[in-house]
N, C-alpha and C positions, 0 to 999 in steps of 0.2 A: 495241441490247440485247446481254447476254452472250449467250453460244452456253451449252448445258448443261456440256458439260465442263471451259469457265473458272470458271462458277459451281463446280462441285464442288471442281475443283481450289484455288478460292480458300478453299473451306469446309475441304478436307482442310489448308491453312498452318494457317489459322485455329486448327485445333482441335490442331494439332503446336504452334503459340506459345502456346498457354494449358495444354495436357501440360507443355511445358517450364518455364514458370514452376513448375506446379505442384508440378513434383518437386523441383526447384533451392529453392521455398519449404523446400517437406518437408525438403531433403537439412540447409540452412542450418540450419535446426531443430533434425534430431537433431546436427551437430555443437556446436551452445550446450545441447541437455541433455544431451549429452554430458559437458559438462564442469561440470552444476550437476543432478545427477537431484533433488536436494533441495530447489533453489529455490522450489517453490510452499508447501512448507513452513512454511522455516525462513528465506528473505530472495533476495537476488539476486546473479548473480557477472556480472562486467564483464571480459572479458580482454582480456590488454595490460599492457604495463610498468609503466601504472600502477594496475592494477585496484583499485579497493575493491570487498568484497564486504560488502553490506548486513546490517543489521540486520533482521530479523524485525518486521513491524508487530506482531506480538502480544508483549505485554512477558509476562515471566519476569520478579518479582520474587524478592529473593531471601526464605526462609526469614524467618518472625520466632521461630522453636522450635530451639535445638539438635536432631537435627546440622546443620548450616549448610552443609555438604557433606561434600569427602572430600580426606586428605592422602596424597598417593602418593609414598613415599619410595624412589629409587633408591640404595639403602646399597651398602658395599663390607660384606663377610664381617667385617670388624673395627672399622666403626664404630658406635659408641655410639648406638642409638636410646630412648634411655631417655627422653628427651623427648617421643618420640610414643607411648611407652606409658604413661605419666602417666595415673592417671585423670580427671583434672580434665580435661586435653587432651581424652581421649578422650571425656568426655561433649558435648563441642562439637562434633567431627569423626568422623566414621568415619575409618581407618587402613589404610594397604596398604603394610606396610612389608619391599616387593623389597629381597631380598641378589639383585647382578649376581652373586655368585660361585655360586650355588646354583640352577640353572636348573630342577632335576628337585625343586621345594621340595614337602615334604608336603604344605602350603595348597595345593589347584592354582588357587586365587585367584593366587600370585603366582608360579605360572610363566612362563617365559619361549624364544623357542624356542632362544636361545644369548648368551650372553653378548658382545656385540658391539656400538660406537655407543657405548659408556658410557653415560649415563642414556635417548639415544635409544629402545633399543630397549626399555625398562620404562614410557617415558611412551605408542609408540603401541602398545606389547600391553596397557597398561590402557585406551586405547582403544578398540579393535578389542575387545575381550572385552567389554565393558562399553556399548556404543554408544548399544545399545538401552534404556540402562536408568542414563541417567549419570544423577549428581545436578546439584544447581541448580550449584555449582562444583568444582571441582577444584583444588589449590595443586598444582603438581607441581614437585618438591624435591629437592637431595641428600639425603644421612644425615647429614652433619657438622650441630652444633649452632652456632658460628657458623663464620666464613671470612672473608676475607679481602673477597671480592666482596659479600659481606653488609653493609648498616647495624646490622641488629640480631640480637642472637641471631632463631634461623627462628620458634623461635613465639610469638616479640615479634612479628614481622614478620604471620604469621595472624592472630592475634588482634585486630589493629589495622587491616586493609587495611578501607579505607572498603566495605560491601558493597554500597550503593549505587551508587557511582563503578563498580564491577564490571558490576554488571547494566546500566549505561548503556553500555559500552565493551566488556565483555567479553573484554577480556585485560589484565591491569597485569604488570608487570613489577615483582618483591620488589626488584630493585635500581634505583633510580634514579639514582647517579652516572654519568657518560655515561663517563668512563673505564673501558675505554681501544679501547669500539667504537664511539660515537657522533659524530659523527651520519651518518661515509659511511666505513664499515669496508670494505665490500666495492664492487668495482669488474666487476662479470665482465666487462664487452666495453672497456673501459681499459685494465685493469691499470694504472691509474695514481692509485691511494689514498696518501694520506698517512699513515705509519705511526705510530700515537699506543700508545705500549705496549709490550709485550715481542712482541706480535704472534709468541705462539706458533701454527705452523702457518697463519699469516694467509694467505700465498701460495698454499700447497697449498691450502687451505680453498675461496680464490675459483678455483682453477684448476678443484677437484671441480664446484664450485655450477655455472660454466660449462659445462664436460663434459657433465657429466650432468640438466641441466636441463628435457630432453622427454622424459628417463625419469621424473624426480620429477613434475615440474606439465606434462603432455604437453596441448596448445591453449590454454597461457598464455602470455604474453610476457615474457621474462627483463627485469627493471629496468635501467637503466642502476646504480642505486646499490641496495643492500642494507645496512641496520642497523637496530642495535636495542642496549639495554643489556643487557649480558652478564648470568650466566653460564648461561643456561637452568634460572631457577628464577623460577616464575609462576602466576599465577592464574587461569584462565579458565572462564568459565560453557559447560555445556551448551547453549548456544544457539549463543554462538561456535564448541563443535567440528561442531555438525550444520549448520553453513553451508558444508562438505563433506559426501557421502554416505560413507557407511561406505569403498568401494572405494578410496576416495584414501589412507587409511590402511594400507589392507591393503596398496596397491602401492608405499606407501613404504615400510613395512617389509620386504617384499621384495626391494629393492631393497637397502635395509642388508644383509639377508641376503645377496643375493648381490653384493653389492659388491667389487671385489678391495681397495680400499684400505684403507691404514693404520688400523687401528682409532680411535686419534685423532682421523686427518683425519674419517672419515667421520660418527663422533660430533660432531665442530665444523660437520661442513656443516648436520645440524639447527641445532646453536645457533643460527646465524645466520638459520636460517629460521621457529624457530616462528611470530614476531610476524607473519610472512607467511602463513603460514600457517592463523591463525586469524582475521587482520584484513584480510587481502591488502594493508598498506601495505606498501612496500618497505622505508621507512623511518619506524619508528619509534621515536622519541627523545625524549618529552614533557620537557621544560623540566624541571631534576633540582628545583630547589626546588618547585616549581608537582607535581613529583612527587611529592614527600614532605608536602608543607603537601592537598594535595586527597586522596590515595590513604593515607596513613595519618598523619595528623593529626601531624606532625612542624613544624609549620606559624614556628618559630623560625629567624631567617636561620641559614644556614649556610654555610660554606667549603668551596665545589665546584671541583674540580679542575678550571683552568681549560683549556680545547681550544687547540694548539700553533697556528703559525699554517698557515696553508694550508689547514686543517678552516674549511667552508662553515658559519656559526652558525643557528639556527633561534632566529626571534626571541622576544622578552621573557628569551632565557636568562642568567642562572638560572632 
């Protein structure tokens, strides 16, 4: 038989190995909601290189009544928004239309807390201000009426995106030619991208995203590859942005704020990240015709600029 004091002795491991589980459970715990305080909400987050972060079982459909959401334009002081003040636009959409050059704007709707990031820091101060209370979507937009990276004038491009297709996916992307970031623009642990383009600040860009990557998404794992189609102008539902808690927002804009680099660079390092950001793929690059023919009824072949060689193809593309 034991003696009394092996028996206790055995009972005091006993009860230190099931303490330890239980806090190592707990600790494991708060570090995953830690980095999803939203998930019983609004869906689920997965980290790691490859994460998706889920969809929401409870569906949001969209709107059948104008407004249908809301268009958040990041104009410069001297471009023409006369298109978003159209009345006919505006009976479809609510309007928010930021000048980056007027930070202290009368609206204090469309204050900003400095001019910085170029449209970055207008799309997450309409977040962060708004969180609580966004609409079914959001288009967030330059001010130019068409452009270069545009298919269509921009409120050709609104007025057409499938809303359906939105509320299934929850982010589309207004451009769908994969020129000249698709399908694997950014490299952070490589550096060894194929450059398709004028690849303005492409370098510096992956150097930033690199760097500063457990500032921005701190207990995520940086991708091997990063893309998405240019130029940071998109669509995404409310559901999509609360599959982050408010605080991921706040500490990336902070992070713009206090960022030392070049105002360029660090406006491009969002570019490259929204589509991660709301979707968590690293890469995403939907097939440009399969783009246009599902996402806004363009659905006639077209002549898509074909990917140089050494770009990795994702299949059915076109």
């Amino acid at each position: 038989m034991l003696s009394r004091t092996r028996v206790s002795a055995l009972l005091l491991v006993l009860l230190l190995c099931v303490t330890g589980l239980y806090f190592l459970e707990g600790n494991s715990r708060i570090v995953l909601d830690g980095f999803s305080q939203a998930a019983n909400k609004t869906g689920h987050y997965i980290k790691g290189g490859t994460s998706i972060f889920g969809l929401s079982t409870v569906k949001d459909e969209p709107p059948n009544f104008p407004p249908y959401g809301t268009v958040v334009a990041a104009a410069r002081g001297d471009e023409d928004l006369s298109w978003m003040k159209d009345a006919g636009f505006q009976k479809n959409w609510d309007v928010f239309p930021y000048n980056i050059n007027n930070t202290v704007n009368p609206d204090t709707r469309l204050q900003i807390p400095m001019n910085k990031g170029h449209e970055a820091m207008v799309y997450l101060s309409y977040i962060i201000n708004n969180y609580e209370n966004l609409p079914w979507c959001i288009f967030f937009t330059h001010g130019h009426y068409e452009s270069w990276h545009q298919e269509e004038p921009i409120p050709r491009l609104i007025n057409t995106l499938n809303r359906k297709a939105l509320a299934k996916e929850g982010y589309i992307s207004l451009r769908c030619d994969w020129y000249p970031t698709c399908p694997a623009e950014i490299r952070p642990w490589d550096h060894d991208a194929t450059v398709w383009g004028p690849g303005v600040k492409r370098k510096e860009t992956e150097n930033a995203i690199a760097g500063n990557w457990r500032q921005i998404f701190p207990g995520e794992g940086m991708p091997d590859t990063i893309s998405s189609q240019c130029c940071a102008q998109f669509a995404v539902t409310r559901q999509a942005i609360r599959r982050r808690p408010l605080d991921d927002y706040e500490r990336m804009r902070e992070w713009l704020i206090s960022s030392l680099l070049d105002d360029e660079v660090s406006g491009r390092v969002f570019e490259k990240l929204w589509a991660y950001i709301f979707t968590g793929k690293a890469v995403h690059c939907p097939p440009p015709q399969q783009c246009a023919c599902e996402h806004f009824g363009r659905c006639e072949p077209q002549n898509w600029t074909q990917p140089p060689d050494g770009l990795p193809a994702l299949p059915k593309w076109p």
